[in-house]
Every structure is written in structure tokens, then in C-alpha cells.
C-alpha beads as a LAMMPS data file, in Angstrom:
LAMMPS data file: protein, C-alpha beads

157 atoms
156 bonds

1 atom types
1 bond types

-500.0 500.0 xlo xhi
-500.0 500.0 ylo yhi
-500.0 500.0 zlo zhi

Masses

1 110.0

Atoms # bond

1 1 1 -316.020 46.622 408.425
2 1 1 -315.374 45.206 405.112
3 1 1 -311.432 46.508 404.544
4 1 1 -311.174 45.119 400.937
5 1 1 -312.889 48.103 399.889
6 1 1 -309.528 49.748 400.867
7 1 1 -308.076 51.685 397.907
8 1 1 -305.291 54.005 396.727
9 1 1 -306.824 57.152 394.978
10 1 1 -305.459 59.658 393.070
11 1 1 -305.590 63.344 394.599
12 1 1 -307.340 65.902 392.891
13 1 1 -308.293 69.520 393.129
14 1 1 -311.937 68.378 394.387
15 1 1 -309.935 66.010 397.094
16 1 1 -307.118 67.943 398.414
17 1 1 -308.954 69.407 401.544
18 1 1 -310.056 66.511 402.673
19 1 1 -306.768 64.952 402.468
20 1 1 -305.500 67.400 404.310
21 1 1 -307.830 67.369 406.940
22 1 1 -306.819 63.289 408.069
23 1 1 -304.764 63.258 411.186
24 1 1 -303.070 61.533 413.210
25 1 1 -303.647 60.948 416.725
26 1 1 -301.614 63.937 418.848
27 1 1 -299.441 61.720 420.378
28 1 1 -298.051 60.656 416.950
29 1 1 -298.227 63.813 415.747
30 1 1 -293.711 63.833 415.594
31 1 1 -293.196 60.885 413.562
32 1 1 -295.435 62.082 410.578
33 1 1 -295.820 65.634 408.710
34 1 1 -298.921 66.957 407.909
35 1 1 -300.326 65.591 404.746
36 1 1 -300.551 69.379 403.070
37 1 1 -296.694 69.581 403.606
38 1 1 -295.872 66.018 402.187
39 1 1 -298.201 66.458 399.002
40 1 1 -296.427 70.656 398.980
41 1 1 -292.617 68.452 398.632
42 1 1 -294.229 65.808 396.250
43 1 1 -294.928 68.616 393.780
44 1 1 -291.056 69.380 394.295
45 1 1 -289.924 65.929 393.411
46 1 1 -290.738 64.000 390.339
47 1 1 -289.596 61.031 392.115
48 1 1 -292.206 61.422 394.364
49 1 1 -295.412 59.350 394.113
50 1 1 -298.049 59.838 396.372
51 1 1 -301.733 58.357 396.984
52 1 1 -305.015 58.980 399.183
53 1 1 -305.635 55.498 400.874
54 1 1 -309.804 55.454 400.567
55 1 1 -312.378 53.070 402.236
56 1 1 -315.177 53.218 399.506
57 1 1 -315.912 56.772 399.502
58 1 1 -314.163 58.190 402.753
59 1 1 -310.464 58.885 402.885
60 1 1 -308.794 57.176 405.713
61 1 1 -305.072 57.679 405.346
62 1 1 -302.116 58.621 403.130
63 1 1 -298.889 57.555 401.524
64 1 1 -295.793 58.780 399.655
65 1 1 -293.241 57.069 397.939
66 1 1 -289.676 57.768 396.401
67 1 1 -289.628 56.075 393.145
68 1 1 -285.971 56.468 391.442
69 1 1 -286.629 56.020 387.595
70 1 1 -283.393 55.593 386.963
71 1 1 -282.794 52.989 389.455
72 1 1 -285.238 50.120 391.067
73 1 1 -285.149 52.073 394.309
74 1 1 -288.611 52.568 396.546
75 1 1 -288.159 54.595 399.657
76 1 1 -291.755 54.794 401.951
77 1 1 -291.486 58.153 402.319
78 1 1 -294.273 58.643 404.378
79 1 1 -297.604 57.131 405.619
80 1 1 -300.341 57.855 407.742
81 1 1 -303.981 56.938 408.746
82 1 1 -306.074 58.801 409.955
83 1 1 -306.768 58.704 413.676
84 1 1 -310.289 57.293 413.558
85 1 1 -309.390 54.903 411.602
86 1 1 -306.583 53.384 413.686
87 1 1 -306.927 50.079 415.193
88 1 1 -308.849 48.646 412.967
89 1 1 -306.749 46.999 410.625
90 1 1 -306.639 50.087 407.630
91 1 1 -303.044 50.441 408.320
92 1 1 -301.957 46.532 407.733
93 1 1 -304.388 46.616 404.598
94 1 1 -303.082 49.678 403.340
95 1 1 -299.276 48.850 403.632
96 1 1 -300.497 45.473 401.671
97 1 1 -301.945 47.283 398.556
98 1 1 -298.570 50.094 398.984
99 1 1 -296.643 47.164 398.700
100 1 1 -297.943 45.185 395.726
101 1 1 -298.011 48.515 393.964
102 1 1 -294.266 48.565 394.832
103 1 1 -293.385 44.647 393.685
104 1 1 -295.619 45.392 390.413
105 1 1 -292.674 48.326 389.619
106 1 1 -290.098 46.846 387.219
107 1 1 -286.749 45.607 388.708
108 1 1 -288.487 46.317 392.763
109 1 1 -286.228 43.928 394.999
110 1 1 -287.484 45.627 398.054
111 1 1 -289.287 48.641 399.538
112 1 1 -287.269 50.786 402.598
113 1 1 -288.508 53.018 405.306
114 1 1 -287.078 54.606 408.552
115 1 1 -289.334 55.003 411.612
116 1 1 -288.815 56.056 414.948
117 1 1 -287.561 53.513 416.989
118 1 1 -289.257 51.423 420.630
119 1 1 -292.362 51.993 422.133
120 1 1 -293.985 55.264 420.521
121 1 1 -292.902 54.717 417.278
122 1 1 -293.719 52.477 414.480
123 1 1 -290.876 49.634 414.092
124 1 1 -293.680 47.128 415.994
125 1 1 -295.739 47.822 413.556
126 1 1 -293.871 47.297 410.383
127 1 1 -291.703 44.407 411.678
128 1 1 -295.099 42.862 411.870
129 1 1 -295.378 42.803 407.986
130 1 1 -292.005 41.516 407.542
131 1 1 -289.410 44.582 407.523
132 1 1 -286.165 44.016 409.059
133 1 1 -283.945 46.286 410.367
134 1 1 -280.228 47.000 407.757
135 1 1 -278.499 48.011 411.051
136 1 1 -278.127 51.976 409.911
137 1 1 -280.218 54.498 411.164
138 1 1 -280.990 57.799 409.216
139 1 1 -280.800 60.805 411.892
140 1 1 -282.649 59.280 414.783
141 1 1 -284.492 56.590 412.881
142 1 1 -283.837 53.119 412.273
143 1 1 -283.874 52.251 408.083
144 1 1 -286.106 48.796 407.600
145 1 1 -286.069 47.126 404.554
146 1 1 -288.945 44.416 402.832
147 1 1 -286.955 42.515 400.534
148 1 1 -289.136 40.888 397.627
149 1 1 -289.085 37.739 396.125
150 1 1 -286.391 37.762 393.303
151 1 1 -288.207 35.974 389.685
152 1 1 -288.249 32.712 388.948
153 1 1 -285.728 31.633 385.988
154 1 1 -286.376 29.105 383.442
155 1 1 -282.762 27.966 384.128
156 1 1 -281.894 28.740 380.316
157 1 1 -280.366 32.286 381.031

Bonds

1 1 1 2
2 1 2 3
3 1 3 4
4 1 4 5
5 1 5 6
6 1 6 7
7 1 7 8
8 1 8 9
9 1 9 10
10 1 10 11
11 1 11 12
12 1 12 13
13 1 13 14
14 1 14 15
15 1 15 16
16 1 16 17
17 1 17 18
18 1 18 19
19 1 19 20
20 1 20 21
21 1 21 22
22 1 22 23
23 1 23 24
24 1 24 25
25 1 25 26
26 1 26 27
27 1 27 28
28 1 28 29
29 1 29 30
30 1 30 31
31 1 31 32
32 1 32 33
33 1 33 34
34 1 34 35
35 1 35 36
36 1 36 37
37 1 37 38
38 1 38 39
39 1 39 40
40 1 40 41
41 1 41 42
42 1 42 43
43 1 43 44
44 1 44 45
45 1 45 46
46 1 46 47
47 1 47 48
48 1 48 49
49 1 49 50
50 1 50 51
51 1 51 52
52 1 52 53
53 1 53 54
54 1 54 55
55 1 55 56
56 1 56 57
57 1 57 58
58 1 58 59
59 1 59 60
60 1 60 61
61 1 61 62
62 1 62 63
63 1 63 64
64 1 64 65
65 1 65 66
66 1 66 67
67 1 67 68
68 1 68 69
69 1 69 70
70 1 70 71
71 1 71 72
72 1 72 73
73 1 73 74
74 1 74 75
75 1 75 76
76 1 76 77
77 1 77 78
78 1 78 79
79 1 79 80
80 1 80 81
81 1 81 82
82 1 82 83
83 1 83 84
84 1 84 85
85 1 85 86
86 1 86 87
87 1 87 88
88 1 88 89
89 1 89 90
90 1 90 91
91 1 91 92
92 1 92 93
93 1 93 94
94 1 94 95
95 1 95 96
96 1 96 97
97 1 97 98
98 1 98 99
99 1 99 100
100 1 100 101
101 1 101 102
102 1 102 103
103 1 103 104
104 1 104 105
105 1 105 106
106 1 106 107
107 1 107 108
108 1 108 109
109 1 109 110
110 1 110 111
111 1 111 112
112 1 112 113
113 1 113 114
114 1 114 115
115 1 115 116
116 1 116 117
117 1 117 118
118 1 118 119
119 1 119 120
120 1 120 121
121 1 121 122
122 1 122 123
123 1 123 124
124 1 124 125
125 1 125 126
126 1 126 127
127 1 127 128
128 1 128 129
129 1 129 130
130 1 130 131
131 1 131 132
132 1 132 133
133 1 133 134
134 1 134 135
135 1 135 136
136 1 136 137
137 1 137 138
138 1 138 139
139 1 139 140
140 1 140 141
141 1 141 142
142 1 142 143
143 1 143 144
144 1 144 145
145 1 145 146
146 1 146 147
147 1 147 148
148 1 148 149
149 1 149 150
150 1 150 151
151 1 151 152
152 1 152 153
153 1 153 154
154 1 154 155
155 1 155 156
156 1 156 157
């Protein structure tokens, strides 16, 4: 499978079913809402910012992210790939595009999640692109935080 044909997509009228149709595999089925109830509280909040994650033509996943205008803050609100495309290495490419959209934002310093954490959950996962753990927990899940690169100065500020 060629994964660099891995995309973010706007949602549309014509794409909306099919979004909602992606699911997760049953066991996973508690750490993620339904795609139809994420994108029904993204039209709620104008912070939210949301995305179909395509391979060429097919949809394979999707995300959502907080994005505070007022402030450089980027919250992963959720994410999800489909279940038939698990394993495969969509989810790793994914997160990669999610997060250079995030470090392209003005004044990003880092992008934070919770997840659910040990065995069933997640944290494997994202640890394995680099988020750590901030030591508070949100509910039941553990917050993880990606911290970015801060820009190079020219040493005459």
C-alpha cells in the first residue's frame, strides 16, 4: 500500500455518510464516539476543526481538533480509523499529517490528547510518536502532550 496518498479532506454534504459509516473495531468501540456525534458537537464549537483522513479516494479514518483562536492551544479531540484499515500503518501516517497541520498553526508549542490508559487503550500507541504523559489525568484518562520545537532566533531579539 502506498500510504503517502494519505490525506486530510474536507467533509461535505456529498461525504458525510460515508464518514459516518467508518468504524472502529467493537472492542474499541468506548474510547471513541461515533463520527456522526463528533462532526454533530463540531458544528457546536467554532473552535472545533475537524477532517476526513482519505487514502486516494476511500475514507479511512477521522480527526477533530480544539483550536483556541485566542490562544496557541491544540487539544486532539478525537481520532479514529477505520477498522479495516488498522494495522497497517494509516494511523501513524495520519497522526503525522494531524500534526504538521498543528506545528504549521501560528504560536503551536505542542498538541495534547487524553486516552485511555494500559493495555486496551491507546497511550502505546501515541507514546510511540513521541507524547509524554503531564502527570494529570482528565476523568479516567491520562492527558499526553507533543511538545514542538520552539523557532530558531537570530540572536538579535
Amino acid at each position: 500500500m502506498e500510504i503517502e496518498r494519505l490525506h486530510l479532506k474536507e467533509i461535505t454534504a456529498e461525504t458525510v455518510r460515508s464518514i459516518c459509516d467508518l468504524e472502529v473495531h467493537e472492542t474499541q468501540r468506548e474510547f471513541v464516539a461515533p463520527n456522526a456525534v463528533s462532526m454533530a458537537q463540531a458544528y457546536f464549537c467554532r473552535e472545533a476543526w475537524f477532517r476526513a483522513i482519505y487514502w486516494g479516494d476511500s475514507p479511512v479514518g477521522f480527526v477533530m481538533i480544539y483550536e483556541d483562536a485566542t490562544k496557541p492551544e491544540y487539544y486532539l479531540w478525537r481520532f479514529m480509523i477505520d477498522k479495516h484499515y488498522q494495522g497497517k500503518g494509516f494511523g501513524k501516517s495520519a497522526m503525522g499529517l494531524i500534526i504538521d497541520h498543528v506545528r504549521q498553526r501560528e504560536g503551536a508549542r505542542e498538541l495534547v490528547l487524553s486516552c485511555d490508559p494500559g493495555q486496551e487503550g491507546p497511550e502505546k500507541f501515541y507514546r510511540k510518536l513521541g507524547f509524554v504523559p503531564t502527570g494529570e489525568y482528565m476523568g479516567n484518562e491520562i492527558i499526553m502532550k507533543l511538545e514542538f520545537d520552539r523557532p530558531k532566533t537570530t540572536g538579535a531579539e
